[in-house]
VOBA-1610 file (N, C-alpha, C; in pm, whole numbers, padded with zeros to 5 digits, always signed):
BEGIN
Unk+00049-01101-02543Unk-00036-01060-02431Unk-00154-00979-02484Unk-00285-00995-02458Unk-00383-00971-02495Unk-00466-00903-02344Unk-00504-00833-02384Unk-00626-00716-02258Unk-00741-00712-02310Unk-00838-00781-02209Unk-01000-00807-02228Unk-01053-00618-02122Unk-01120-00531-02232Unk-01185-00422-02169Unk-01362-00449-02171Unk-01433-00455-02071Unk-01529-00464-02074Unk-01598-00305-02097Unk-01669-00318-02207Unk-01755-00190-02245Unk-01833-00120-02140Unk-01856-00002-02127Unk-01960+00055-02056Unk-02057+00107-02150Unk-02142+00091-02151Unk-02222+00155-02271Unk-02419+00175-02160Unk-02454+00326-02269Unk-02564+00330-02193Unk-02651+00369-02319Unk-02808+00421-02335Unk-02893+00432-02435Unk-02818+00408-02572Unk-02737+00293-02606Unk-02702+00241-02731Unk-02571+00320-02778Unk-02496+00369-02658Unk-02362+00436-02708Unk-02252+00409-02592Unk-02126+00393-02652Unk-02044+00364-02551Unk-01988+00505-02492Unk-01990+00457-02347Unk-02004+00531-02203Unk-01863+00609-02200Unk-01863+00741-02206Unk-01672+00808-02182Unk-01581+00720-02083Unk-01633+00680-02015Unk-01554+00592-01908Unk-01507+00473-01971Unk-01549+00444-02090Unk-01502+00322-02159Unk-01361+00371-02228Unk-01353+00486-02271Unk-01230+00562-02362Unk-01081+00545-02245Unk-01150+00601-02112Unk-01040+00601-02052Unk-00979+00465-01985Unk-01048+00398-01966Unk-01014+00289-01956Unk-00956+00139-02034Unk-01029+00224-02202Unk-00851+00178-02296Unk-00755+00224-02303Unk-00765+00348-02267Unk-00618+00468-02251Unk-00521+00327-02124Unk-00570+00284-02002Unk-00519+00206-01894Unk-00466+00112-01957Unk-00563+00010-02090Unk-00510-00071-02132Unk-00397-00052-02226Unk-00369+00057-02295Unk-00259+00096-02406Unk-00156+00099-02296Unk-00181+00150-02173Unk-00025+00193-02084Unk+00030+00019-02049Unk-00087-00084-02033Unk-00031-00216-02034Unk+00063-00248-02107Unk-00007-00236-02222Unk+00057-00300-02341Unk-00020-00445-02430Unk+00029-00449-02569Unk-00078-00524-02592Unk-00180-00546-02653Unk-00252-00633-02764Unk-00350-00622-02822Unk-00468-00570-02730Unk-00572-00466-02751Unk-00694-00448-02670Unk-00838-00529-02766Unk-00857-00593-02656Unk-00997-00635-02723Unk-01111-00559-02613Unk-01194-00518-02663Unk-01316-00515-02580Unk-01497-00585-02611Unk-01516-00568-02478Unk-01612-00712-02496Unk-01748-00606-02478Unk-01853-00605-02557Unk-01971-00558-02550Unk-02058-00681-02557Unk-02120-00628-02431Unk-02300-00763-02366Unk-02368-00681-02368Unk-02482-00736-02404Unk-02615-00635-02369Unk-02718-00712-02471Unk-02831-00674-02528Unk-02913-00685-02599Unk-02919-00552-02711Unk-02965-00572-02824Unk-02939-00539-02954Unk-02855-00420-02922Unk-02730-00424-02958Unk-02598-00378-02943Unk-02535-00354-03021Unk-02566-00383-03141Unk-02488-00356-03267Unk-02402-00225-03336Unk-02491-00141-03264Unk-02470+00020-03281Unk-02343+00037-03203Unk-02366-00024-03065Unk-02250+00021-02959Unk-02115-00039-03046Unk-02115-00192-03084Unk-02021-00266-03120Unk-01930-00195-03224Unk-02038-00131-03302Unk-01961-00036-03438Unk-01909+00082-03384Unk-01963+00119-03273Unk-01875+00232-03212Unk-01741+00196-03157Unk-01766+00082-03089Unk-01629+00027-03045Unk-01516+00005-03117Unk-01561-00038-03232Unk-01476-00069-03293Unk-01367+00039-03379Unk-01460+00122-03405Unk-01355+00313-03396Unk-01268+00322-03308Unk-01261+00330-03195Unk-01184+00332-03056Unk-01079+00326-03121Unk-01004+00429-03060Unk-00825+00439-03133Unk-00768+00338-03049Unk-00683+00242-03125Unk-00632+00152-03019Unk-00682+00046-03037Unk-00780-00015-03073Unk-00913-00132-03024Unk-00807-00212-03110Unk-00817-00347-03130Unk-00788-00437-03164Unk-00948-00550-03219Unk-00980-00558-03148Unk-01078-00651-03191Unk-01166-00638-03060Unk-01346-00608-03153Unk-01408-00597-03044Unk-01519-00754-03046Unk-01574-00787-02931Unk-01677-00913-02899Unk-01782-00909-02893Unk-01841-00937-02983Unk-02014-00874-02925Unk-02111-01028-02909Unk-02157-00984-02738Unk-02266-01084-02685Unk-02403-01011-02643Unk-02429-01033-02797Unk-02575-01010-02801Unk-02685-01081-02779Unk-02771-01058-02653Unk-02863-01158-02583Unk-02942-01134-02488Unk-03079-01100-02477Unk-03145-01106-02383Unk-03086-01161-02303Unk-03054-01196-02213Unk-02961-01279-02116Unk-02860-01151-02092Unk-02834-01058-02133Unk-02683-00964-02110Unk-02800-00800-02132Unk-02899-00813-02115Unk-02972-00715-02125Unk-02957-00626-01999Unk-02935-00488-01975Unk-02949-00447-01851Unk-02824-00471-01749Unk-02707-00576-01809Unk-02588-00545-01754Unk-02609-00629-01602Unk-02715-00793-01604Unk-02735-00851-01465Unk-02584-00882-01460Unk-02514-00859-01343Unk-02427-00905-01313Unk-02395-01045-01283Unk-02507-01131-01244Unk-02513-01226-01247Unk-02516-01350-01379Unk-02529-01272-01458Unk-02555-01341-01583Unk-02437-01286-01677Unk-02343-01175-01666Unk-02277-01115-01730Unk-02108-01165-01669Unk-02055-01181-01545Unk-01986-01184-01467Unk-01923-01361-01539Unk-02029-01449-01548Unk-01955-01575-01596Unk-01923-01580-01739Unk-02030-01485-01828Unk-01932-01478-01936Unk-01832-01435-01975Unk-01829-01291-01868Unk-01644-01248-01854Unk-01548-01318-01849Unk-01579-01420-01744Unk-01463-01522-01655Unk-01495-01641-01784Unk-01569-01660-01853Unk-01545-01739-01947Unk-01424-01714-02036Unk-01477-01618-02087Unk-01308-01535-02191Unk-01233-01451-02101Unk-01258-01438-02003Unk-01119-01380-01930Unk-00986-01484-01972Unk-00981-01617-01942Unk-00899-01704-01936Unk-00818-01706-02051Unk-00885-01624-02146Unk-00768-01620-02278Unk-00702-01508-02248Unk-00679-01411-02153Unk-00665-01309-02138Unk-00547-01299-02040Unk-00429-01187-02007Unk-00363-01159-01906Unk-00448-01067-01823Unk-00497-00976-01841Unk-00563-00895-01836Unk-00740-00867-01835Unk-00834-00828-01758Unk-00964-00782-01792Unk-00987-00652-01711Unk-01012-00577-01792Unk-01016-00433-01737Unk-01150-00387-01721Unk-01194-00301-01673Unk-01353-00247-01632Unk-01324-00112-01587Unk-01449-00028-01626Unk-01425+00132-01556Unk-01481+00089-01374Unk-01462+00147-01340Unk-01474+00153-01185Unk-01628+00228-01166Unk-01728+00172-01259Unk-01891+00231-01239Unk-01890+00116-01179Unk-02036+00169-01171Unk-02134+00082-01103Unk-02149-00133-01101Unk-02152-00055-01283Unk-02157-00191-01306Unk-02042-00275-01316Unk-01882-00198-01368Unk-01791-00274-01335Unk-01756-00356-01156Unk-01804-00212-01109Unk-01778-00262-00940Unk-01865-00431-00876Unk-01983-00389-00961Unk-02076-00527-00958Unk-02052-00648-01044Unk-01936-00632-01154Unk-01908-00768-01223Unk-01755-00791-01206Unk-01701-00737-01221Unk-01597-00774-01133Unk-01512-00858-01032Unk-01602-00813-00965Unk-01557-00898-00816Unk-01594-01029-00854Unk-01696-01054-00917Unk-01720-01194-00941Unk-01652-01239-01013Unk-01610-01175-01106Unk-01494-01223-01239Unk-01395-01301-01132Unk-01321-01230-01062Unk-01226-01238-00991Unk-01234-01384-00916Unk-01336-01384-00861Unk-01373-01491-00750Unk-01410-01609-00873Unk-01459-01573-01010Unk-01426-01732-01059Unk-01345-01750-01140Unk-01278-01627-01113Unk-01073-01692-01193Unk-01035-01775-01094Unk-01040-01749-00951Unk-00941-01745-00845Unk-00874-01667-00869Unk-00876-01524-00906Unk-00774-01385-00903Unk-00790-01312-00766Unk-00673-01245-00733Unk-00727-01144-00680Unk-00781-01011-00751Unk-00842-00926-00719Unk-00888-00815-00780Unk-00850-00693-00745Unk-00785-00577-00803Unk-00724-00503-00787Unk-00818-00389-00802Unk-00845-00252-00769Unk-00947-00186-00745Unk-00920-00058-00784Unk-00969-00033-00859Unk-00954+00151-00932Unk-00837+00232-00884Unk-00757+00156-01002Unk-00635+00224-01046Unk-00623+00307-01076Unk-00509+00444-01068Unk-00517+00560-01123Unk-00357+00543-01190Unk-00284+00403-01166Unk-00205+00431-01258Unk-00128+00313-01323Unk-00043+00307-01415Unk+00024+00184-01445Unk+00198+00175-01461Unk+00217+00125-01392Unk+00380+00129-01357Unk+00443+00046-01466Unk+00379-00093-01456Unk+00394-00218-01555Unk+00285-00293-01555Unk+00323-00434-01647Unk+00235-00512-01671Unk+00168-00594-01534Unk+00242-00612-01440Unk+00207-00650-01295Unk+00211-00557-01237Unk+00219-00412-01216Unk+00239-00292-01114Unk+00117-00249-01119Unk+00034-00174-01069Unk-00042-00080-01073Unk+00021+00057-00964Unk-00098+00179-00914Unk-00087+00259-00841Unk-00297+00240-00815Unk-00271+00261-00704Unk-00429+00267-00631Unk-00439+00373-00526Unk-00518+00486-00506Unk-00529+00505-00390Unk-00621+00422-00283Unk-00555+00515-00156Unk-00646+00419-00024Unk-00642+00540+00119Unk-00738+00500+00170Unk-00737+00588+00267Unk-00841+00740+00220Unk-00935+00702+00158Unk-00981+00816+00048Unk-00902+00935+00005Unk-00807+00864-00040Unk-00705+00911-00167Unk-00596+00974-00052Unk-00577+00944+00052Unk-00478+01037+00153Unk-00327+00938+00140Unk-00312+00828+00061Unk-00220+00754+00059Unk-00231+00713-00060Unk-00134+00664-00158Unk-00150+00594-00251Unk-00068+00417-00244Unk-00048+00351-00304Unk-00075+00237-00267Unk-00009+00161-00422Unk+00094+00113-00407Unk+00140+00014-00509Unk+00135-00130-00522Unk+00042-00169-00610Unk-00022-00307-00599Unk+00078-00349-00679Unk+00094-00502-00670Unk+00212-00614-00761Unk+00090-00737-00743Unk+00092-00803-00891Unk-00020-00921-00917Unk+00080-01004-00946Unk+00066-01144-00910Unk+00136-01248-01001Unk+00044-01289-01063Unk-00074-01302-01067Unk-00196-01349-01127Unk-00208-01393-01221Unk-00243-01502-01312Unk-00217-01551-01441Unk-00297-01471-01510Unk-00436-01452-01460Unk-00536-01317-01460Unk-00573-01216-01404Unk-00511-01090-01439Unk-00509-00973-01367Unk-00680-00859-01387Unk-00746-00888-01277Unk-00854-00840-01294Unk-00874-00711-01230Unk-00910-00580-01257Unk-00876-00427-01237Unk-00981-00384-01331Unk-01060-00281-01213Unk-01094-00187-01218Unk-01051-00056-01245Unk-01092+00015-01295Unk-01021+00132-01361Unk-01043+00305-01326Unk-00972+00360-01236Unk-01074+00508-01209Unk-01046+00624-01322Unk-01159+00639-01368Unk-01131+00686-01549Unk-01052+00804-01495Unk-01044+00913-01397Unk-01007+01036-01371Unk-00851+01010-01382Unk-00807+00885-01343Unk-00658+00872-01386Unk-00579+00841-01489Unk-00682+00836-01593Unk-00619+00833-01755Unk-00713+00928-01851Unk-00619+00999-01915Unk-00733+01047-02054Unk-00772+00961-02135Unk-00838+01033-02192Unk-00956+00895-02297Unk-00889+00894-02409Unk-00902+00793-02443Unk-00843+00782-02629Unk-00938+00835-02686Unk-00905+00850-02811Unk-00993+00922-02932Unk-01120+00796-02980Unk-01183+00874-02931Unk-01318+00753-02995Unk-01378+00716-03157Unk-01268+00847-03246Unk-01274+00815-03333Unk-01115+00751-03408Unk-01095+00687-03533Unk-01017+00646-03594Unk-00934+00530-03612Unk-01019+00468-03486Unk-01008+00280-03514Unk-01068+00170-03613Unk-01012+00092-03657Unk-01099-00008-03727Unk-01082-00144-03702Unk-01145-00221-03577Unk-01105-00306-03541Unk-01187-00376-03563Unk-01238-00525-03582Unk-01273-00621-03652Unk-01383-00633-03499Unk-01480-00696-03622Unk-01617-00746-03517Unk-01665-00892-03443Unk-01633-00946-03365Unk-01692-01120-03368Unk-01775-01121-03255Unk-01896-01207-03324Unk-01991-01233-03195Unk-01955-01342-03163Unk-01995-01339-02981Unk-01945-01410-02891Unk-02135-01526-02901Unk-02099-01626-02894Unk-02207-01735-02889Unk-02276-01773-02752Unk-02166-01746-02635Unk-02204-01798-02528Unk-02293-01734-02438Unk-02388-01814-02389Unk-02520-01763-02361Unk-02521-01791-02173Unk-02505-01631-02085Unk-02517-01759-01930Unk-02641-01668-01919Unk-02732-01774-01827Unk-02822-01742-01774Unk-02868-01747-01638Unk-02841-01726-01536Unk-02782-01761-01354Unk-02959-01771-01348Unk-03053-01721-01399Unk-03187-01709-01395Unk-03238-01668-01166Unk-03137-01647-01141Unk-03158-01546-01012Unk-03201-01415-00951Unk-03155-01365-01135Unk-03206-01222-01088Unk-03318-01155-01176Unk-03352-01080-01174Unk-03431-01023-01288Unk-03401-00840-01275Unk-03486-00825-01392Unk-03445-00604-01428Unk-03615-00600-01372Unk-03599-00546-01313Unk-03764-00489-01282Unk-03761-00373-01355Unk-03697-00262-01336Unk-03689-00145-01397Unk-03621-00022-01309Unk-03620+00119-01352Unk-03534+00208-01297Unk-03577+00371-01302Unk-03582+00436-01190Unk-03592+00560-01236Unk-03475+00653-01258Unk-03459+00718-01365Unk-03386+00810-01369Unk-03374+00937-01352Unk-03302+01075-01297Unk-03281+01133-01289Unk-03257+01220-01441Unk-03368+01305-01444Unk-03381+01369-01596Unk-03337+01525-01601Unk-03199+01582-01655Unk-03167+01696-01654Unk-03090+01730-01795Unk-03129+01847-01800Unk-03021+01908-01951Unk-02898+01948-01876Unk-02904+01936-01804Unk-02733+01956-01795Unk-02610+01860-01805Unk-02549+01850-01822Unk-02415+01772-01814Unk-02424+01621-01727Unk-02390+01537-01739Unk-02370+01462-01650Unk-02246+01461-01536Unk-02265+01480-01386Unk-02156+01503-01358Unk-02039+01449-01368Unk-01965+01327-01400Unk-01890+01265-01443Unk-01816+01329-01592Unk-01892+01349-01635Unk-01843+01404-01782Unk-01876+01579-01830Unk-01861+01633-01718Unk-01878+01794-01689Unk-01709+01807-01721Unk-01729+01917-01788Unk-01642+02015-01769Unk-01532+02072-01695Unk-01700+02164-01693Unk-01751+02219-01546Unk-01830+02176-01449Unk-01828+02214-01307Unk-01922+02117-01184Unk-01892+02250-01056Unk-02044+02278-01076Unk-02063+02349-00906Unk-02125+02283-00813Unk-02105+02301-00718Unk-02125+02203-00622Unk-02176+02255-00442Unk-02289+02251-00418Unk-02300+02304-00307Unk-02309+02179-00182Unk-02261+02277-00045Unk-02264+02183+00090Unk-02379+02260+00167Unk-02326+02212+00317Unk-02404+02224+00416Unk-02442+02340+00430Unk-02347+02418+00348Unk-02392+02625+00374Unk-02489+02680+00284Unk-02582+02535+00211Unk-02660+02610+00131Unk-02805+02590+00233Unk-02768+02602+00321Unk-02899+02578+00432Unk-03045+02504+00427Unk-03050+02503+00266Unk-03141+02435+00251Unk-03187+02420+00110Unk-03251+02314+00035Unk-03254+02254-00087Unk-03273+02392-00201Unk-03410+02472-00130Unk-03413+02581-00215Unk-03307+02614-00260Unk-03276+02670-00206Unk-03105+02773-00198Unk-03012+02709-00341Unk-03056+02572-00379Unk-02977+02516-00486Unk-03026+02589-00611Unk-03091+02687-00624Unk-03159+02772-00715Unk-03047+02844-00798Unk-02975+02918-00679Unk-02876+02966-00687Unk-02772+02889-00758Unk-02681+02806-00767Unk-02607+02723-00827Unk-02651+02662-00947Unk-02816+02633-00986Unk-02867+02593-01089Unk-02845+02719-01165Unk-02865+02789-01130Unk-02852+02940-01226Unk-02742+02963-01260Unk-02642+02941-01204Unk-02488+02976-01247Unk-02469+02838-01324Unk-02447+02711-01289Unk-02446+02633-01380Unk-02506+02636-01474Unk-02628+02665-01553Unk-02666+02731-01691Unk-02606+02761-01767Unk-02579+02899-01681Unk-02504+02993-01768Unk-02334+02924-01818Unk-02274+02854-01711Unk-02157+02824-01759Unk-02154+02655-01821Unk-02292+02618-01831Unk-02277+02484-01883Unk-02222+02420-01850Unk-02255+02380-01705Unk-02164+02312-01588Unk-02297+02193-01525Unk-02224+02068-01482Unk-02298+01967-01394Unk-02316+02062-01260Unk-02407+01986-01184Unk-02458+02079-01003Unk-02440+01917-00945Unk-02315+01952-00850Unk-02280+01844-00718Unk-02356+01892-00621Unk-02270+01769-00581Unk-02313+01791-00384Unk-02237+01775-00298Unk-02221+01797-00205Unk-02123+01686-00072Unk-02242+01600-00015Unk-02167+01528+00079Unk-02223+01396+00112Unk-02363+01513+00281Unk-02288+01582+00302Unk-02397+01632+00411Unk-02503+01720+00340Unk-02468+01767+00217Unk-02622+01842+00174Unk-02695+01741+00144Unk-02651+01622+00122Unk-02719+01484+00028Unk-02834+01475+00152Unk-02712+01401+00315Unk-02737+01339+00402Unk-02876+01413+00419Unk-02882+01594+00435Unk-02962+01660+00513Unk-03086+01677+00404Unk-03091+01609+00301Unk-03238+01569+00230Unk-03274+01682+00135Unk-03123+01796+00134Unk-03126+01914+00014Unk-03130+01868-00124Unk-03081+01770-00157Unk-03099+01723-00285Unk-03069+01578-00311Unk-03121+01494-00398Unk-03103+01334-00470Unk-02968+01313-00424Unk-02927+01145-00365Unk-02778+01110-00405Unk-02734+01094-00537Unk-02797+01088-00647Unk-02709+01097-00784Unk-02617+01225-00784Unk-02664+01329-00702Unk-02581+01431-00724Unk-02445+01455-00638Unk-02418+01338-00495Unk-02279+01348-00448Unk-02158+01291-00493Unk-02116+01422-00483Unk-01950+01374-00516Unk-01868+01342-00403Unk-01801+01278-00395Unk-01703+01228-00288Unk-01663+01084-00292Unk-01643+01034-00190Unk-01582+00889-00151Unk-01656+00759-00196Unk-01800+00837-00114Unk-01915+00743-00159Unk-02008+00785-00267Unk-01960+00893-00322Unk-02054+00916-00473Unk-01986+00900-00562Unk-01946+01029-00643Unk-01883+01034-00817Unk-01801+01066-00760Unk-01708+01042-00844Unk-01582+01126-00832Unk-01534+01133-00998Unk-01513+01288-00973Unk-01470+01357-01091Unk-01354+01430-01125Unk-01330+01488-01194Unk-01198+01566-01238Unk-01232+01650-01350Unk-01318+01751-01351Unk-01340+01880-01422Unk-01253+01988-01481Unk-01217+02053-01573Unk-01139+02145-01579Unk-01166+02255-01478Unk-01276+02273-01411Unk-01309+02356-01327Unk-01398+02324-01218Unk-01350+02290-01099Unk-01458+02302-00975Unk-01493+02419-00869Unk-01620+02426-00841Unk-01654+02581-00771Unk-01723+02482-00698Unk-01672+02497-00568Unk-01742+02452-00437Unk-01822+02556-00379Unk-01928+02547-00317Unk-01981+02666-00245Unk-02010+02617-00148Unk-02011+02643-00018Unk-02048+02634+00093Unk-01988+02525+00168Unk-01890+02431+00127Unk-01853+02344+00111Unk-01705+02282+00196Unk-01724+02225+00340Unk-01622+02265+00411Unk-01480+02213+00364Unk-01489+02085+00296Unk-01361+02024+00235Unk-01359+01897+00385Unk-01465+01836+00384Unk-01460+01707+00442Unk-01361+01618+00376Unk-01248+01501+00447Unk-01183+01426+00358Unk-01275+01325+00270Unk-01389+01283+00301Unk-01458+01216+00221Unk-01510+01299+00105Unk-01540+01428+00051Unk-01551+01496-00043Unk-01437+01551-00117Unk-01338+01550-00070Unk-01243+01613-00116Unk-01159+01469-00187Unk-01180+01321-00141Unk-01122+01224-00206Unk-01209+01204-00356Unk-01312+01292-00388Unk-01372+01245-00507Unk-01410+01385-00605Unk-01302+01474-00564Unk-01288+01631-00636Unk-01150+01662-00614Unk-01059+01632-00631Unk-00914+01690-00606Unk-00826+01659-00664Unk-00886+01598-00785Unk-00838+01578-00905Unk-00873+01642-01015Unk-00930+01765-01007Unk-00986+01825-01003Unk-00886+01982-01077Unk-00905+02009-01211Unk-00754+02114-01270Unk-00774+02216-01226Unk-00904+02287-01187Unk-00836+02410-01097Unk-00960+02390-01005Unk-00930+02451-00905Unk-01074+02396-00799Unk-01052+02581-00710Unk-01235+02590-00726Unk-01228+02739-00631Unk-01338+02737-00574Unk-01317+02801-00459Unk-01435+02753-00318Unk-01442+02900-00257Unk-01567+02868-00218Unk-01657+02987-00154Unk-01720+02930-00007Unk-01664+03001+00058Unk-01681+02993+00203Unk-01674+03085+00298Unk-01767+03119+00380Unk-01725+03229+00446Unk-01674+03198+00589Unk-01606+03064+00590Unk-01575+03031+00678Unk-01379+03003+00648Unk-01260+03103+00697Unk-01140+03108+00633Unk-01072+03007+00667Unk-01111+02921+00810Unk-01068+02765+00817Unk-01098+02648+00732Unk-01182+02684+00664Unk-01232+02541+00584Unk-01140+02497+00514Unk-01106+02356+00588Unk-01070+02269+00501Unk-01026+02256+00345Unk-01132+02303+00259Unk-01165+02319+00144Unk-01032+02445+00072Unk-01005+02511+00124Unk-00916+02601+00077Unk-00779+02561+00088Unk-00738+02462+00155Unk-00613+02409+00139Unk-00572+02309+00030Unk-00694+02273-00035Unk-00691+02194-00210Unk-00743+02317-00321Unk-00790+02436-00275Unk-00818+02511-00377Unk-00720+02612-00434Unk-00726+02618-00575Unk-00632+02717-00647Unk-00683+02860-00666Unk-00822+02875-00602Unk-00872+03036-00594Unk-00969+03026-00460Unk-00946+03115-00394Unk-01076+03085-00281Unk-01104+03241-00217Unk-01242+03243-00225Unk-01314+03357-00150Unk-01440+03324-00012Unk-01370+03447+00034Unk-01407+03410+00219Unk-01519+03537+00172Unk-01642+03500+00196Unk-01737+03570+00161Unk-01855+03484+00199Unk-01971+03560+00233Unk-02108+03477+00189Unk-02132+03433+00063Unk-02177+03317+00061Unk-02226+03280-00073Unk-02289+03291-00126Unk-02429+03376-00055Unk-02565+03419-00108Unk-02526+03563-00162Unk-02442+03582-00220Unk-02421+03744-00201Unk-02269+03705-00326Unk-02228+03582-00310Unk-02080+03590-00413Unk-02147+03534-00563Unk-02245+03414-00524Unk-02288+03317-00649Unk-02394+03431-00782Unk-02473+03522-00694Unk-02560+03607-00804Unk-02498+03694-00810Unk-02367+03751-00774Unk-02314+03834-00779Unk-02220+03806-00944Unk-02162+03635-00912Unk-02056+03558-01001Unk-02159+03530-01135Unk-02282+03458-01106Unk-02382+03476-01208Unk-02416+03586-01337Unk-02439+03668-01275Unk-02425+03835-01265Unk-02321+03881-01442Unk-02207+03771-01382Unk-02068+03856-01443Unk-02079+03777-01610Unk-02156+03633-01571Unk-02128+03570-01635Unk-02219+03563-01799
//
C-alpha cells in the first residue's frame, strides 16, 4: 500500500502544512510518496525529499503546474492517484480546490479534513463546526482526503533521503489562466504557523483600536487574528479571520480580546493549547473554551499586558 501526498509549497519552499499532513500519512501506513507540481521546483523537490518518512518524492515540473491551476493540476493527480490507495492534501486552499476534482475523476468519494486516523479505511472528521465529530468508513479503491494540519504534528522536515523522479506528464485544460495576486505583506508570523495569535472582535470598536494588539503582538512575536464580525464590520482584511470560514489554527497560546466566542470562531481556535480571553462582558461565550479569562476592559487590560511584557 502506497500514499500519494500532494505538496504544498509556496516562494520555492515546502509549506508546514505539508509536514503535517505526512505525519496523517505515517498514521495510514505505508510507503509515502509525495508529488510536487509547479514550475522550476527543484529546490522544493530536494526539500521534500528530507521529510522524515518520505519514501519517494515526484516532481512535475512545467509551466502547465505553475501557480497550482487546479484545473490543470487536478488530472495529473487523478492520473497517478490510480497507483495509489491513498492521496492526501492539506486542507488549504489549494488542496480544497484540487481535490474535489481528483475525487470526481476517480469516481471516489472525498473525505474532508480529517483530524484523525483510526485505520486504513477509518478516518475522524469534524462537522457541525467542530460541535460533533464524525467517523467516516471508505471502501474506495481510492481514498481521497483532505487533511486539517491542526490534527497531526508535523514530522521532522529534516532527516529523510528519499529518491527523486520526474513525472513526464504534461495536462493542460487551457481554461484557466494566473492573472496574478495581491498579497498581504507583514513581519509577523503567519497566522497558521504562529505560535502565538492575538486576536481581536467586535469590542475593538473599530479598525484603529487594532493598534493596540499590533503592539502586544510585537512584543510577544505573535500572528494578529480576527473573528468573522471585526472582518464583516470592515476593521480589518479577511486574510486575518480565524474561524469556520477563515484559518483555523492551534497555537501554543491564544489571547482573544474582545471576542464573544461565536460557534463559528470558536470552531477554528479551540484547538488551541491554552486559550485566554479578555472581555468585559462575564457571559461571553468565549470563556467557557478558555483556560485563563479576564472580565475587564480591554483598552485598559492589553497596554496594561503590553506594559508587562
Amino acid at each position: 500500500m502506497a500514499i500519494l501526498v500532494i505538496a504544498e509549497h509556496e516562494n520555492g519552499t515546502v509549506a508546514p502544512a505539508t509536514l503535517n499532513t505526512v505525519a496523517a500519512a505515517a498514521k495510514i501506513g505505508g510507503d509515502i510518496h509525495v508529488l510536487v507540481a509547479g514550475q522550476n521546483v527543484g529546490g522544493v523537490a530536494e526539500a521534500a525529499a528530507k521529510i522524515a518518512g518520505v519514501a519517494k518524492v515526484l516532481v512535475a515540473d512545467n509551466a502547465a503546474y505553475a501557480n497550482l491551476l487546479p484545473e490543470n493540476v487536478a488530472p495529473l493527480v487523478a492520473e497517478l492517484g490510480k497507483g495509489y490507495s491513498h492521496v492526501l492534501a492539506p486542507a488549504t486552499s489549494n488542496g480544497k480546490n484540487i481535490l474535489p476534482r481528483v475525487a470526481a475523476q476517480l469516481d471516489a468519494d472525498q473525505i474532508s479534513e480529517i483530524i484523525s486516523v483510526e485505520s486504513a479505511d477509518t478516518f475522524k472528521r469534524p462537522i457541525y463546526a467542530g460541535n460533533a465529530i464524525a467517523t467516516v468508513q471508505s471502501n474506495a479503491a481510492v481514498k481521497v482526503i483532505t487533511v486539517r494540519a491542526t490534527g497531526f504534528d508535523a514530522v521532522a522536515a529534516e532527516g529523510g533521503s528519499a529518491a527523486v523522479e520526474a513525472v513526464a506528464a504534461v495536462h493542460n485544460a487551457g481554461t484557466s489562466a494566473f492573472v496574478g495576486e495581491e498579497l498581504a505583506k507583514s513581519d509577523r508570523p503567519e497566522l497558521t504557523a504562529a505560535k502565538i495569535v492575538v486576536s481581536g472582535g467586535r469590542g475593538m470598536q473599530n479598525g484603529d483600536n487594532f493598534k493596540h494588539l499590533y503592539a502586544l503582538a510585537d512584543k510577544l512575536g505573535a500572528g494578529v487574528g480576527a473573528s468573522r464580525a471585526a472582518v464583516d464590520a470592515g476593521f480589518v482584511p479577511n486574510d486575518m479571520q480565524v474561524g469556520q470560514t477563515g484559518k483555523i489554527v492551534a497555537p501554543q497560546l491564544y489571547i482573544a480580546v474582545g471576542i464573544s466566542g461565536a460557534i463559528q470562531h470558536l470552531a477554528g481556535m479551540k484547538d488551541s493549547k491554552v486559550i485566554v480571553a479578555i472581555n468585559k462582558d462575564e457571559e461571553a461565550p468565549i470563556f467557557q473554551v478558555a483556560d485563563y479569562g479576564l472580565v475587564t476592559d480591554l483598552f485598559e487590560a492589553v497596554p496594561a499586558l503590553e506594559s508587562l511584557v
